[in-house]
Backbone as CSV, one residue per row, in Angstrom:
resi,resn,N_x,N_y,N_z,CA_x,CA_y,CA_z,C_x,C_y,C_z
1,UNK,-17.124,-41.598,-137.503,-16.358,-41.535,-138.741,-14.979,-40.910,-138.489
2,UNK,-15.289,-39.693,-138.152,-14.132,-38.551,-137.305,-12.805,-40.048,-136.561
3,UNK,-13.436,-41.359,-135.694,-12.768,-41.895,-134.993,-11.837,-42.893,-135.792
4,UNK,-12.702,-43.457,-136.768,-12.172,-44.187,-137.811,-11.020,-43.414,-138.805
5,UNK,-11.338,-42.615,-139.133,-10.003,-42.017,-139.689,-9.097,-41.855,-138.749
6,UNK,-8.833,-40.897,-137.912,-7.605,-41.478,-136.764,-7.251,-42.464,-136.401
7,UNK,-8.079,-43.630,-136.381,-7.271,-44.887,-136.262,-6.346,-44.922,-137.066
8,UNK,-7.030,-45.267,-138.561,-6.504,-45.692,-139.912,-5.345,-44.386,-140.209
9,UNK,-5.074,-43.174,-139.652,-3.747,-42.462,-139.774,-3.291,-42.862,-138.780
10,UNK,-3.025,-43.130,-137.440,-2.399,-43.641,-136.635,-2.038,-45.114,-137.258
11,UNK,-2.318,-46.084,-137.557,-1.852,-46.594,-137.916,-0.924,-46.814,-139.109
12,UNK,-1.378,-45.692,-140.026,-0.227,-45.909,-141.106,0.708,-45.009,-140.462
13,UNK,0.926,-44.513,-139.488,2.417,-43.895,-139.092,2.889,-44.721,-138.527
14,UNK,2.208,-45.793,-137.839,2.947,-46.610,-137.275,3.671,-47.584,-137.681
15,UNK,3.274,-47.906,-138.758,4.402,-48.914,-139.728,5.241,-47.978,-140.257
16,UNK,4.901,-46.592,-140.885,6.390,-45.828,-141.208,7.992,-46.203,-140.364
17,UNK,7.783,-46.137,-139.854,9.075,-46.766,-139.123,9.957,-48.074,-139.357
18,UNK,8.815,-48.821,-140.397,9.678,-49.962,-140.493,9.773,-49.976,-142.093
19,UNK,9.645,-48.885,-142.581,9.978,-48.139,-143.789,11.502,-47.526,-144.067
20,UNK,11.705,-46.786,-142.811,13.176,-46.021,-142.557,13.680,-47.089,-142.774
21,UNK,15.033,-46.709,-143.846,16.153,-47.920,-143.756,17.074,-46.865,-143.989
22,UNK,18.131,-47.051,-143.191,19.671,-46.623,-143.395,20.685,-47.496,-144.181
23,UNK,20.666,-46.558,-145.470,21.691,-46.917,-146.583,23.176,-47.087,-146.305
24,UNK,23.470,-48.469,-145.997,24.772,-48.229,-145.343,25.975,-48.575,-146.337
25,UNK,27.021,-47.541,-146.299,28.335,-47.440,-146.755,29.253,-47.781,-146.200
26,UNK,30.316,-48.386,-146.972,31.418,-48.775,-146.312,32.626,-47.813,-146.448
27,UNK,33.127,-47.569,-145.375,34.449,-46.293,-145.361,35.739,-46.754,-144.754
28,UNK,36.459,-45.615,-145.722,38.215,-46.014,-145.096,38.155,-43.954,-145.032
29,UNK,39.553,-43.898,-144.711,39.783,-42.783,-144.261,40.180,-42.054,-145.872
30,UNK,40.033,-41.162,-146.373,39.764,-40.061,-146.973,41.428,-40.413,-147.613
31,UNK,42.450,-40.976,-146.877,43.695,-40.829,-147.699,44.190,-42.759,-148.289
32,UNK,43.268,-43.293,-147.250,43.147,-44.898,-147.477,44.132,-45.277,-149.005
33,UNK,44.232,-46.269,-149.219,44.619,-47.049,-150.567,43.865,-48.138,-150.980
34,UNK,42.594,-48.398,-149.766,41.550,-49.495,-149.709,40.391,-48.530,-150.379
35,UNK,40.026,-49.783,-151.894,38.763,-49.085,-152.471,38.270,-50.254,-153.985
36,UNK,37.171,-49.956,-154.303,37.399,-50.646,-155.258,36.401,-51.802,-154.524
37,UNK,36.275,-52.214,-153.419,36.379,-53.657,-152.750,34.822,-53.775,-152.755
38,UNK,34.438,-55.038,-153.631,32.963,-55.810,-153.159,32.786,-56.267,-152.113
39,UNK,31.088,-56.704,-152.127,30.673,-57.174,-150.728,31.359,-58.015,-150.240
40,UNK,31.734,-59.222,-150.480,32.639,-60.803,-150.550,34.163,-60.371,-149.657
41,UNK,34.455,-59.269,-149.993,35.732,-58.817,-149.630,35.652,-58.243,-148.049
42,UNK,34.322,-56.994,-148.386,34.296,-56.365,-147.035,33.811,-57.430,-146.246
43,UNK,32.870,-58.791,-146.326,32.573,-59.438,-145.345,32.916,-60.339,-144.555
44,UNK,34.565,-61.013,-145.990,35.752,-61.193,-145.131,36.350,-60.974,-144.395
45,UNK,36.500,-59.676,-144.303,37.229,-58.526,-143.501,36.236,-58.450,-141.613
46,UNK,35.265,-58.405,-142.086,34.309,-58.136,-140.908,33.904,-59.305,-140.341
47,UNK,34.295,-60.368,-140.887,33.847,-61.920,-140.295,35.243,-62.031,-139.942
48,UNK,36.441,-61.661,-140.110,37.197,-62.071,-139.491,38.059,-63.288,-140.414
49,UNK,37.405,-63.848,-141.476,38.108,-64.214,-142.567,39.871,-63.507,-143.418
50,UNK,39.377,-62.570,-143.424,40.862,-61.883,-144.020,41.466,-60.441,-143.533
51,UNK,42.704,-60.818,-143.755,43.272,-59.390,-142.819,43.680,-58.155,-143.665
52,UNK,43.823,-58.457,-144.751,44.216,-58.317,-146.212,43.118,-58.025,-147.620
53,UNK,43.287,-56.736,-148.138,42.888,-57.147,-149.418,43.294,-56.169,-150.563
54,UNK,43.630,-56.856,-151.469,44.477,-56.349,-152.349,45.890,-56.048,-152.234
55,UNK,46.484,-56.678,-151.312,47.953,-56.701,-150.973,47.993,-55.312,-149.374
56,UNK,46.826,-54.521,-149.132,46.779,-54.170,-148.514,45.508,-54.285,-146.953
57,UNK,46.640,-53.861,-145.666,45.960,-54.078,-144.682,44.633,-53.889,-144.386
58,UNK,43.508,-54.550,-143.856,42.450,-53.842,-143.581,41.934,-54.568,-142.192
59,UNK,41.470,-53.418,-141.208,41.015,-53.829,-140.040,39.494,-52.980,-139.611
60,UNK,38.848,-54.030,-139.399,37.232,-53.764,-139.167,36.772,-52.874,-138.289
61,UNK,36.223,-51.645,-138.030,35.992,-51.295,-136.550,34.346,-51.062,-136.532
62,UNK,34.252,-51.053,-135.163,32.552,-50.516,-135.071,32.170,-49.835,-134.122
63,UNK,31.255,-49.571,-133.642,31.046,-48.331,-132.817,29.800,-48.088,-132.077
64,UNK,29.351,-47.565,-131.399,28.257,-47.817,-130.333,27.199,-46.439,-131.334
65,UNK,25.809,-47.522,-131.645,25.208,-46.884,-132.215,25.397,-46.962,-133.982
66,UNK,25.911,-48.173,-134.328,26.373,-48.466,-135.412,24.904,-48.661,-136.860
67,UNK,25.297,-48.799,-137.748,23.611,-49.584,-137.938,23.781,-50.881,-138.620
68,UNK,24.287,-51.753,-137.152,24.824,-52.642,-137.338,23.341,-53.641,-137.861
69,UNK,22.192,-53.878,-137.792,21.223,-54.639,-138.387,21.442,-54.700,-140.031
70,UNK,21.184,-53.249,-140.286,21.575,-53.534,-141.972,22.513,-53.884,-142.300
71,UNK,23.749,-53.887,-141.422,24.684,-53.826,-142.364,24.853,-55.449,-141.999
72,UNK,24.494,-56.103,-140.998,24.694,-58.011,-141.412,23.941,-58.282,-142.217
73,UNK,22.681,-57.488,-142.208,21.206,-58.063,-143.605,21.970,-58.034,-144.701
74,UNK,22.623,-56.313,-144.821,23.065,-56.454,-146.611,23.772,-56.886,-147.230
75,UNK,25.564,-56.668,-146.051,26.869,-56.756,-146.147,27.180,-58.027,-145.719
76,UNK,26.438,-58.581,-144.786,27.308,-59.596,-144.516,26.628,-60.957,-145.035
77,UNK,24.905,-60.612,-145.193,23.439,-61.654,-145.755,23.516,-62.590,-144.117
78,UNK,23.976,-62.148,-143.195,23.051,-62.458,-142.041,22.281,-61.735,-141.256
79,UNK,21.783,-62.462,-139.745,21.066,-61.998,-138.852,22.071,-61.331,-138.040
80,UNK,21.601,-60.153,-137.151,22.653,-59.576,-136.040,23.249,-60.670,-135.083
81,UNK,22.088,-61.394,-134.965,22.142,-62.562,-133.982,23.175,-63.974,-134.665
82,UNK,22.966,-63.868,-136.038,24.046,-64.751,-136.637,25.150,-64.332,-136.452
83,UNK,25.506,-63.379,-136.855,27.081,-62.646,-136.904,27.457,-62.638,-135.174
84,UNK,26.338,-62.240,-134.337,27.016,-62.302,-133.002,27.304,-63.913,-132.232
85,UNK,27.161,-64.742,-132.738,27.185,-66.237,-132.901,28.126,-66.897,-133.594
86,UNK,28.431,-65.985,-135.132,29.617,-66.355,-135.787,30.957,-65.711,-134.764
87,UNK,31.014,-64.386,-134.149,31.910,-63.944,-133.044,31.974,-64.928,-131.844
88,UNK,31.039,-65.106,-131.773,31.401,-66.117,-130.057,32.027,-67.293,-130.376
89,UNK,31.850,-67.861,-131.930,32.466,-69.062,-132.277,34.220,-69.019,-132.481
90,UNK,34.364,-67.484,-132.884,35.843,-67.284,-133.522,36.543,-67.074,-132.092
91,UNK,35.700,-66.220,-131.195,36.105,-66.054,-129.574,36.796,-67.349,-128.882
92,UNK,35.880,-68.577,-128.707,35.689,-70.018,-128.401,37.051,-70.718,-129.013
93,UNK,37.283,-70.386,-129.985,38.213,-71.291,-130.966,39.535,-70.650,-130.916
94,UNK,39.255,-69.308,-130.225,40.806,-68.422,-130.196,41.159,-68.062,-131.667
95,UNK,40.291,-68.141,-132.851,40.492,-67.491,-134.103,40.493,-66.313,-134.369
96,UNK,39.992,-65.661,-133.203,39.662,-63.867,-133.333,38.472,-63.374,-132.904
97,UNK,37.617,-62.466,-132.742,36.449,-62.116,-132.758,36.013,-61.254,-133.333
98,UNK,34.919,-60.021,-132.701,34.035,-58.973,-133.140,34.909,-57.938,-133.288
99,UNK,34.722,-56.693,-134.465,35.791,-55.822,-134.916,35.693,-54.807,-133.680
100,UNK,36.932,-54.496,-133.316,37.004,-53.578,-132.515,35.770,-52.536,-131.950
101,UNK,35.955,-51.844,-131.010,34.337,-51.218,-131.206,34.759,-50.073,-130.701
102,UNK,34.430,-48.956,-130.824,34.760,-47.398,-130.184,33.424,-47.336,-129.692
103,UNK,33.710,-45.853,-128.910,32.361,-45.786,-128.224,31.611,-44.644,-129.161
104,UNK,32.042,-44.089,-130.316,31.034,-43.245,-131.196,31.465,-43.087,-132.547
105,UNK,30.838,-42.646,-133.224,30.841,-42.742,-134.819,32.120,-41.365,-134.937
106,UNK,32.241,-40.034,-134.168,33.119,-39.403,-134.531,34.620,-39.873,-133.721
107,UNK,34.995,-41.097,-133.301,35.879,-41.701,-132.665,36.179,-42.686,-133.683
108,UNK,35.308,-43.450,-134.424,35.856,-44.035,-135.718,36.116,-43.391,-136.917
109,UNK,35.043,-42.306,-137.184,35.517,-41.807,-137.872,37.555,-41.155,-137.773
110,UNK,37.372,-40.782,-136.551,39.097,-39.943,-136.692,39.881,-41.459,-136.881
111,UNK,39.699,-42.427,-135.696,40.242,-43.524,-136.105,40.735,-43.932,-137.862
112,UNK,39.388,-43.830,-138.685,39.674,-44.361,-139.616,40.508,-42.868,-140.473
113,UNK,40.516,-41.849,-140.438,41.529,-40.955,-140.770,43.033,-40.888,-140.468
114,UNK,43.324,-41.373,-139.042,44.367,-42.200,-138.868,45.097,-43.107,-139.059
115,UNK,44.287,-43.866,-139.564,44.452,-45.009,-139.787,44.530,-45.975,-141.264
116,UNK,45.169,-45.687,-142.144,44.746,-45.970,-143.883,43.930,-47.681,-143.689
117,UNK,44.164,-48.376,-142.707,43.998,-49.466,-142.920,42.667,-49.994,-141.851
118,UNK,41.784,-48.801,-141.996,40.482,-49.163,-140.472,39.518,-48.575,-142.017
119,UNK,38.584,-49.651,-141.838,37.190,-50.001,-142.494,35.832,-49.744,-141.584
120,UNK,35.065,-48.883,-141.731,34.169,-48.935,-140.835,32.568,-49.002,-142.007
121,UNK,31.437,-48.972,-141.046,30.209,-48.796,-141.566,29.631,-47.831,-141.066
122,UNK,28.750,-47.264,-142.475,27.788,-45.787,-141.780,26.849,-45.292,-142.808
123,UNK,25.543,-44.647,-141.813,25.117,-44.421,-142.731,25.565,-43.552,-143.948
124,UNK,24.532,-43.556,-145.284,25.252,-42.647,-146.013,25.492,-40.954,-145.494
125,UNK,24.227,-40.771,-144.964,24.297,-39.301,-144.685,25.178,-38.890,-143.578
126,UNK,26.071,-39.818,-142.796,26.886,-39.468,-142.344,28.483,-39.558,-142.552
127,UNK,28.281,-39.345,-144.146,29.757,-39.500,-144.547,29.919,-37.902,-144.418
128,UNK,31.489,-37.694,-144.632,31.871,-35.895,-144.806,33.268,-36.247,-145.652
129,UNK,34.098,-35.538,-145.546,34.832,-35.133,-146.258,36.796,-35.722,-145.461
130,UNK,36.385,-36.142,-144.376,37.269,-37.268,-143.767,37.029,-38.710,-144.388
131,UNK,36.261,-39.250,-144.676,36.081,-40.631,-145.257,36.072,-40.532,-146.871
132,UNK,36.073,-42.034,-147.231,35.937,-42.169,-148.271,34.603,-43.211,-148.827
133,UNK,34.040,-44.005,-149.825,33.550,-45.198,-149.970,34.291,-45.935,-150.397
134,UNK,34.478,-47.352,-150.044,35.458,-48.177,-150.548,34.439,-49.422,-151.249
135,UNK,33.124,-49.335,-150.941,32.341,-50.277,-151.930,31.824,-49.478,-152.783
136,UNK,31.986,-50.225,-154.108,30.631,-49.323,-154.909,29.379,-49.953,-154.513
């Protein structure tokens, strides 16, 4: 009996994990003029569709360790594997490609403090007081 219950808790921890989801936000830098902006807009921006929105600049960045899965599921309504497919196509065609990439989240972050016109993704709990949200 003793064995059967440890299974049956071992196993419900083991799907916990595919429970965790990281709520992801979209950020400009804390002094930005980019805000306001729906999904349609930011996924322009990150597909490489528009350079622009709202009369002002916006440039995509990303970063090693990103949580880049959700954010093609939510933000963009593809697969990682789509979006990295939609890049090799814009690569191929000389239209552009994948948004810049830093090598860590506090390297985009300063980036995007620098920068009024750098858009990044993150989770929520790693926003502070350098960023802003630019989606509701």
């Amino acid at each position: 009996m003793k064995t059967i219950r440890t299974l049956c808790l071992a196993s419900l921890l083991a799907g916990l994990p595919a429970f965790a989801h990281a709520e992801v936000v979209i950020a400009a830098g804390a002094k930005s003029p980019l805000g306001g902006l729906s999904k349609a807009q930011v996924a322009d921006v990150f597909m490489g569709k528009a350079k622009n929105v709202g009369g002002n600049p916006a440039k995509p960045m990303d970063y090693a360790g990103s949580p880049r899965t959700e954010f093609a599921n939510e933000i963009i309504g593809k697969t990682p594997d789509q979006l990295k497919a939609h890049y090799a196509k814009l690569q191929f065609t000389g239209l552009g490609g994948p948004p810049k990439e830093v090598g860590s989240l506090a390297d985009a972050k300063k980036l995007a403090a620098e920068d009024p016109s750098v858009l990044i993704y993150l989770d929520k709990g790693q926003m502070d007081a350098t960023l802003k949200s630019v989606m509701p």
